[in-house]
N, C-alpha and C positions, 0 to 999 in steps of 0.2 A: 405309156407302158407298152413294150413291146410283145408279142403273141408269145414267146418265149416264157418270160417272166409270167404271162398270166395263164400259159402251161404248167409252168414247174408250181404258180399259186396253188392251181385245181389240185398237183398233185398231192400236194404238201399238206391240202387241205383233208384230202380221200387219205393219206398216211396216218393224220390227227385221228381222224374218224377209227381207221380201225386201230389203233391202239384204243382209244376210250371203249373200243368192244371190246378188248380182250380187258384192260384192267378195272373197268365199270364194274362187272360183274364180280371181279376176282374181290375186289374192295368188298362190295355189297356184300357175297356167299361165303365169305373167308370163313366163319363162323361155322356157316350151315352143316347138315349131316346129309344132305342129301337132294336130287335134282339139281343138280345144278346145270347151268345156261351156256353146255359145251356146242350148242349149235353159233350162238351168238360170238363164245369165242374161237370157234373154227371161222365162222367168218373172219370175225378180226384179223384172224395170224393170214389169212389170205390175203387180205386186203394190205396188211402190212408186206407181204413180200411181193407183190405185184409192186404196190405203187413203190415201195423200196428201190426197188430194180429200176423201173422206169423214172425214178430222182437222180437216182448215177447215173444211169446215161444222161440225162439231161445236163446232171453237172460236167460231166465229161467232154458234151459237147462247147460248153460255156467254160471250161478249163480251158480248151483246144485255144476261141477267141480271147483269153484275157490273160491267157500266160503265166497261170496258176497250177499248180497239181491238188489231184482228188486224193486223199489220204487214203490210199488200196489196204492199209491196216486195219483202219478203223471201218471201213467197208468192212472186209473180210470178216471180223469180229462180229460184225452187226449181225450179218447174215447168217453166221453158224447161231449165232443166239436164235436168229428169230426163225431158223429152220426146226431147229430142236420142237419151239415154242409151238411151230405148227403139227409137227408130229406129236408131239403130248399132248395137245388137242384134239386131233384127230384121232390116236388113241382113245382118249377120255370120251368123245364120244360116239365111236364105235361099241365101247366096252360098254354105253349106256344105253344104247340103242338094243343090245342084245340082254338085256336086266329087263325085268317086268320090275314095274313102278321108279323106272329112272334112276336106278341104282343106289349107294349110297356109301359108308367110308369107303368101301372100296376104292372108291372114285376121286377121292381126296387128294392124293398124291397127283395123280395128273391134274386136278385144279389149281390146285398149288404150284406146282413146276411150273404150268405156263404162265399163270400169274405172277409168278416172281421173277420170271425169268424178263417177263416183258416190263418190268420196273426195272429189272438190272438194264436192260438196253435203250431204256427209257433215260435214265443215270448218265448209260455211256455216250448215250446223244448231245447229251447238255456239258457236260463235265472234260470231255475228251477232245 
């Protein structure tokens, strides 16, 4: 295995990781009225757009040697999703951090959004 491939593995792997934090909790708190785990998915939606970035480039550099093209639609798509995904979060928990006891419906909407959001781009990764 080349250092390449078990570059794009590590990232691929840290990309799995934060989605499971952003839709771990969204699955789990769908229900809830309140507290919910907007630090854990502020990570995620980071973790998603860092190692996001650093997969295209890597594909692009392995496009460059194998004589294939990186579908720049399906990129673009991805990243207005998961940018959204990261700002509703960041929202969600800024808007929680300033609530004494962690907020609650209020908060709902931005739980929601990013967690559906990052199922839609979840969808479009497999599907597309």
């Amino acid at each position: 295995m080349e250092f390449m491939d078990v570059l794009r593995s590590f990232f691929l792997v840290a990309h799995f990781v934060g989605l499971a934090a952003i839709i771990g909790p969204f699955l789990l708190q769908a229900r809830w009225k309140g507290q919910f785990a907007f630090p854990v998915v502020l990570g995620g939606a980071i973790t998603q757009l860092v190692t996001g970035l650093v997969l295209v480039g890597l594909a692009e550099m392995r496009a460059a040697q194998m004589d294939f093209e990186v579908d720049h639609v399906k990129v673009a798509v991805k990243l207005v999703i998961a940018l959204i995904v990261f700002v509703v979060a960041l929202l969600g928990f800024l808007k929680q951090r300033k609530t004494e006891g962690g907020g609650g419906r209020e908060l709902l909407p931005f739980f929601h959004t990013a967690g559906g959001l990052a199922l839609i781009n979840t969808a479009l990764a497999v599907f597309w």
